[in-house]
N, C-alpha and C positions, 0 to 999 in steps of 0.2 A: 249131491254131485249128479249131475246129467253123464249117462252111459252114453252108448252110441245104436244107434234106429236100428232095430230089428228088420229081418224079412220084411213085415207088413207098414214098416213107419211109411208116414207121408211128407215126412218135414225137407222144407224147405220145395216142395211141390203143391200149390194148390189146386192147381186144375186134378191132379192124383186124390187130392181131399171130396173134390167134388164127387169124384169115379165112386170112391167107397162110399159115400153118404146116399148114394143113390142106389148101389148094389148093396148096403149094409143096411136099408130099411127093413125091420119088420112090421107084418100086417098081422095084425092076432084079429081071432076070430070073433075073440068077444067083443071085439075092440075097431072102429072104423077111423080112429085116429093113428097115423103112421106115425113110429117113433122111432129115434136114433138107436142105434145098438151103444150101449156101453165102451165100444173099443174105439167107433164111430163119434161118439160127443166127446174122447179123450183126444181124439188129434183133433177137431175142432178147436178146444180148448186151446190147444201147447198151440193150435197156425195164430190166434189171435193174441196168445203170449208174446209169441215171437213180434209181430208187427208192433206189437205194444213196445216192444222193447227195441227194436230195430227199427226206429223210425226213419222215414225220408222227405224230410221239408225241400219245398219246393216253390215257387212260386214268389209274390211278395211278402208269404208270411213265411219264408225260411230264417228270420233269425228273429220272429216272436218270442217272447216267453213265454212257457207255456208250450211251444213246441213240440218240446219232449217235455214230459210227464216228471213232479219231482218224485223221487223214491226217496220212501220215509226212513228206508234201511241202508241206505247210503248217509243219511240226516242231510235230506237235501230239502230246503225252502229258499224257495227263487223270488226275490225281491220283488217290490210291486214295480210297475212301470215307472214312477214319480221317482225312484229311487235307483233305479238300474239308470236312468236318463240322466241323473244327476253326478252319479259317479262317471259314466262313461265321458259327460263334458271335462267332468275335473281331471280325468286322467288324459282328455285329449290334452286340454290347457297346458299339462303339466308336461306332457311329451315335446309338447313342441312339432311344428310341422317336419314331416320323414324321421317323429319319433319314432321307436319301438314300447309295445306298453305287454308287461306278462300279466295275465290274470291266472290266478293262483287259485284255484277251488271255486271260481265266480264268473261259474257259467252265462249268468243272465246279464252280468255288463261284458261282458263278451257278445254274447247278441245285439245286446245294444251300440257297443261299440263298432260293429258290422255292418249295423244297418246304418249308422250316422257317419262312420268316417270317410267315407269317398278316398283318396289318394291321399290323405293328410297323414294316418299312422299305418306302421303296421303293428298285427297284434296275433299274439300266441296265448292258446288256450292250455296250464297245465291241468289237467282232470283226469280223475280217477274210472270215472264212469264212461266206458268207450260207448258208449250209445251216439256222444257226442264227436267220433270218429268220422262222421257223417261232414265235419266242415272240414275233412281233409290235411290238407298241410300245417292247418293253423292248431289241431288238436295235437299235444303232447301228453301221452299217460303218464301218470303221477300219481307215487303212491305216497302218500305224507308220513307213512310209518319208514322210507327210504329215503330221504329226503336228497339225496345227491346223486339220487338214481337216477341220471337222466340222460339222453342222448349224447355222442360226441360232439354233434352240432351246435349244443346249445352251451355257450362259452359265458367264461365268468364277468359279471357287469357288464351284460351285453344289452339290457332295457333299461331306458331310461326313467320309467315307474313302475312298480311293481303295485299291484292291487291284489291282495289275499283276506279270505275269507275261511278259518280253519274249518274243518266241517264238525267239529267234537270242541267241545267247551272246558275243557282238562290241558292242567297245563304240559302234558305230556306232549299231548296235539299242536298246542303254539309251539313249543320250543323248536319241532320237528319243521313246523312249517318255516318258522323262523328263520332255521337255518338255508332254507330252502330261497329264501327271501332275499338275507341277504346276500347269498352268491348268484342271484341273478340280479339284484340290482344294481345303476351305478349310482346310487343316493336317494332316490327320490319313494317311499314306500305310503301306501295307502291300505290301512286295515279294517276289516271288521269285523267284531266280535263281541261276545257278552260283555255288559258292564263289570263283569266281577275277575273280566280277567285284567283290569286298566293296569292295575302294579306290574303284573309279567310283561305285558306288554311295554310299557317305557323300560324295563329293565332290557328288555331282549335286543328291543327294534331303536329303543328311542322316542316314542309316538306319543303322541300328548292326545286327548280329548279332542271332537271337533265339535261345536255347535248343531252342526247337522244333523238331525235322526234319522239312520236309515231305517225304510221298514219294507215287510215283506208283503205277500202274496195272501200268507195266511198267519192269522192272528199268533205269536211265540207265548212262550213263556215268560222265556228272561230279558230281560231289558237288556236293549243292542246299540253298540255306536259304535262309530265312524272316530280312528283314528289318524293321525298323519304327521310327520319328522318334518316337514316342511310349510312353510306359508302358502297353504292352500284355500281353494276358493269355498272350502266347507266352514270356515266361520272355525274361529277358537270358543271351548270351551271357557268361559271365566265363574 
């Protein structure tokens, strides 16, 4: 649990960081290398945690993957480019022009989706990691262990695909997500998840195998695919 900044903290001031880095040097005698004090490299540390964690994209590369950083304590792996591109066209196709499309735990077709849709969709992000707070109106917190937790605004069968990506491979996780799924879609659902959850998954959602393999960023474990309730352009499994 983070407390709250003492007398001497610097957080949330850098130029305050600098004051003390420069007044916190000592020079030892035997020593003609100047070095940090102890209290001095500890708010260094927490100023570059925080930016680590509070990122602000900007420019043409504000909805890269990669952006923001995945965190391995959230079980976050952000698809590779080839596969964030692929979903986000399926889910444009599937919305249809001035569709609505939810992404559900799957942040990086969400970036993809933002950088390719121009005026064709719109698109809400539900995610649990407010780091991603940063795109604004389109960020919704969501916590999968709550699954109906959500805004007054966000009304039932209100997108016309839904794209989820559980972040835990237990079927505790799916069901919750599940439920989450199907009250915001109005039919159309696109999932991805370990191969060993395939039986929960048609049980829960409906979803059948898709030909497609998604893959990630960084090499997984467990073998991953791309489900979908509908004739989508990701190829049936046979």
């Amino acid at each position: 649990m983070r407390g709250s900044a003492g007398p001497a903290s610097t957080r949330g001031c850098p130029s305050a960081r600098v004051a003390v880095t420069i007044c916190e040097m000592s020079d030892s005698d035997d020593d003609d290398v100047l070095q940090l004090s102890s209290h001095t490299l500890a708010a260094l540390q927490e100023f570059y945690a925080e930016q680590k964690q509070h990122p602000d994209p900007s420019g043409d590369d504000k909805y890269n993957i990669g952006v923001i950083e995945e965190n391995w304590q959230l079980s976050q792996f952000w698809y590779s480019q080839e596969t964030a591109l692929r979903l986000a066209k399926e889910a444009i196709a599937a919305a249809g022009e001035g569709g609505r499309v939810a992404c559900v735990s799957t942040p990086s077709v969400y970036q993809k989706l933002r950088e390719l849709r121009g005026e064709l969709v719109s698109v809400c992000l539900f995610e649990f990691d407010r780091r991603f707070a940063v795109y604004g109106e389109d960020f919704i917190f969501y916590d999968y262990s709550h699954p109906l937790d959500l805004p007054g605004d966000v009304a039932a069968h209100s997108f016309d695909v839904v794209i989820a990506d559980p972040p835990y491979l237990s079927a505790d996780c799916l069901q919750k997500t599940a439920e989450t799924v199907r009250y915001l879609t109005r039919g159309k659902i696109l999932l991805c998840t370990g191969a060993v959850m395939e039986e929960e998954a048609a049980r829960l959602l409906g979803v059948t195998p898709c030909s497609f393999l998604p893959t990630h960023r960084r090499v997984l474990a467990n073998e991953f695919r791309c489900y979908a309730n509908y004739d989508s352009g990701l190829g049936h499994d046979v």
